[in-house]
C-alpha positions as a LaTeX table, in Angstrom:
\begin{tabular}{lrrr}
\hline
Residue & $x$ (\AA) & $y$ (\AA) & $z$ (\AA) \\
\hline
Unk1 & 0.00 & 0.00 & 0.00 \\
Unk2 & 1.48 & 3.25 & $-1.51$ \\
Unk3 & 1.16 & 6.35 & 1.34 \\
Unk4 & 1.16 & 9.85 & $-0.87$ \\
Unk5 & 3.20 & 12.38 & 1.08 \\
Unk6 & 0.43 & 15.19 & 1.89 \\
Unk7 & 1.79 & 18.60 & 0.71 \\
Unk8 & 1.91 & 21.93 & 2.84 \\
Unk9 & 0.46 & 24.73 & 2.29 \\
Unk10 & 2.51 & 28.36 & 1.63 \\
Unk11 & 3.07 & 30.60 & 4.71 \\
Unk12 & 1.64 & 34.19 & 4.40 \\
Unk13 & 5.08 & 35.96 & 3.66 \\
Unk14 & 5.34 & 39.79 & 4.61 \\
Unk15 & 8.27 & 40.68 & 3.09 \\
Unk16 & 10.52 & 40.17 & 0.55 \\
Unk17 & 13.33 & 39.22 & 3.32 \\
Unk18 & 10.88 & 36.59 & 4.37 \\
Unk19 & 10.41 & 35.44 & 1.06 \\
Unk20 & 14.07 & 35.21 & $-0.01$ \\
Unk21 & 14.96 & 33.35 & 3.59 \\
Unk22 & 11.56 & 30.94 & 3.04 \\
Unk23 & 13.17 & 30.30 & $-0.55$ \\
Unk24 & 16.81 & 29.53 & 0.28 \\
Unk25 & 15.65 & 27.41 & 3.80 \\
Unk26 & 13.15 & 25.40 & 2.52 \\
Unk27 & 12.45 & 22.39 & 0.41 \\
Unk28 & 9.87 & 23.64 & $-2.40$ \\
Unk29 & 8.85 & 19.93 & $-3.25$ \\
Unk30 & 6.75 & 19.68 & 0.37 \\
Unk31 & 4.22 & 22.43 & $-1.19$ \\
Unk32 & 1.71 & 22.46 & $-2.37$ \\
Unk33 & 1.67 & 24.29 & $-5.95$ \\
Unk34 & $-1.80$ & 23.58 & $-7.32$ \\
Unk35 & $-3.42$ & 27.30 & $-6.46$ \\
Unk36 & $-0.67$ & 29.59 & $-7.50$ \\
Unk37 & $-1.64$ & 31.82 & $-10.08$ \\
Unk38 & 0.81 & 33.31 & $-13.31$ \\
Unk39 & 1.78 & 37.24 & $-11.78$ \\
Unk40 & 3.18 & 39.98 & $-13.67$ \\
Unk41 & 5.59 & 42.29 & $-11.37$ \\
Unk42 & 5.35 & 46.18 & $-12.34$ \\
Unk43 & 9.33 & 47.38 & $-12.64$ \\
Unk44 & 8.74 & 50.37 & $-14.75$ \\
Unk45 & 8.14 & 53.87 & $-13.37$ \\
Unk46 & 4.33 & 55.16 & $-13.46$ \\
Unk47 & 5.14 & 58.86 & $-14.91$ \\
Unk48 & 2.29 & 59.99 & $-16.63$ \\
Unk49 & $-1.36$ & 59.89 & $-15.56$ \\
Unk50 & $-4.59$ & 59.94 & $-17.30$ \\
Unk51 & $-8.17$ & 60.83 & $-16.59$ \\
Unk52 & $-10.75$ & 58.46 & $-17.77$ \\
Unk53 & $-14.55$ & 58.89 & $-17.41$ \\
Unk54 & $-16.53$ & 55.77 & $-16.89$ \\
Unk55 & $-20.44$ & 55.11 & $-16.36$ \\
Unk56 & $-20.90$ & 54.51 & $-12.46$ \\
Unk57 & $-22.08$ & 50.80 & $-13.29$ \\
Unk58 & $-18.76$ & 50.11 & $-15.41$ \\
Unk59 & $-16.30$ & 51.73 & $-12.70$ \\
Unk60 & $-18.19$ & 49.38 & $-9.80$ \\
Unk61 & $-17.93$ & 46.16 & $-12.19$ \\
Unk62 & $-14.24$ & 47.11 & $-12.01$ \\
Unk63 & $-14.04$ & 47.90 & $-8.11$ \\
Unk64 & $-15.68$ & 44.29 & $-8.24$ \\
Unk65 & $-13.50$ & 42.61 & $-10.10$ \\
Unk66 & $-10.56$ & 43.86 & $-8.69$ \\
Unk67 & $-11.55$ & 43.50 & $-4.88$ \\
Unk68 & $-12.01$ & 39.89 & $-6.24$ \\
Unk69 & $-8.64$ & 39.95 & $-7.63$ \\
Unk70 & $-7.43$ & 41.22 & $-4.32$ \\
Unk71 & $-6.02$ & 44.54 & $-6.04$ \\
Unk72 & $-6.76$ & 47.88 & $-6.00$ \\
Unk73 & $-8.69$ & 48.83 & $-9.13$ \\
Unk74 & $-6.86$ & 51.71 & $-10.68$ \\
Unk75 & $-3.53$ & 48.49 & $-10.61$ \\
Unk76 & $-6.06$ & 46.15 & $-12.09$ \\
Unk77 & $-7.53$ & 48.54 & $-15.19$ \\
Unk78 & $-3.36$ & 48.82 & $-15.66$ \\
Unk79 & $-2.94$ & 45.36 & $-15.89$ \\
Unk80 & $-6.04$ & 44.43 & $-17.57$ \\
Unk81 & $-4.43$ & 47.47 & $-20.41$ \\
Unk82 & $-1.29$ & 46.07 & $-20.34$ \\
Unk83 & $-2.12$ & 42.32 & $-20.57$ \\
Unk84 & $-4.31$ & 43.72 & $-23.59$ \\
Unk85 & $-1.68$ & 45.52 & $-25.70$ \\
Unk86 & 1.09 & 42.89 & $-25.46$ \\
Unk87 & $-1.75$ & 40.17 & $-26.33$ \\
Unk88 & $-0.18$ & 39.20 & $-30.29$ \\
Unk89 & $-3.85$ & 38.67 & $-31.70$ \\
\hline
\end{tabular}
């Protein structure tokens, strides 16, 4: 009778320190990879602004989505923009 190891789940990390120490200290193959989602990391510098009208039902989708997302909304209509333009098509 074969006994599957049972995989751990990620600690909540608040830091980068703690993520580089959890990294180098740990043995990745005990965890549990199955919910981790692809992530895009923002390096360039935000130097220009825009202003954008939206109806009031549109701009609450958005808050909805994003909350959901677990980002604030003016990061997600950026990413949702940027994952747009670099989309070949």
């Amino acid at each position: 009778m074969s006994k599957e190891k049972e995989l751990k789940q990620f600690p909540r990390l608040e830091s980068d320190e703690d993520a580089e120490r959890f990294v180098e200290e740990t043995d990745l193959s005990e965890y549990d990879f199955s919910d981790f989602q692809p992530m895009s990391f923002e390096f360039a510098p935000k130097d220009k602004a825009i202003t954008l009208r939206l109806s009031e039902p549109l701009l609450n989708a958005v808050k909805d989505r994003a909350s959901k997302e677990g980002i604030p909304y003016q990061r997600y209509i950026r990413h949702i923009l940027e994952k747009d333009v670099q989309d070949p098509r």
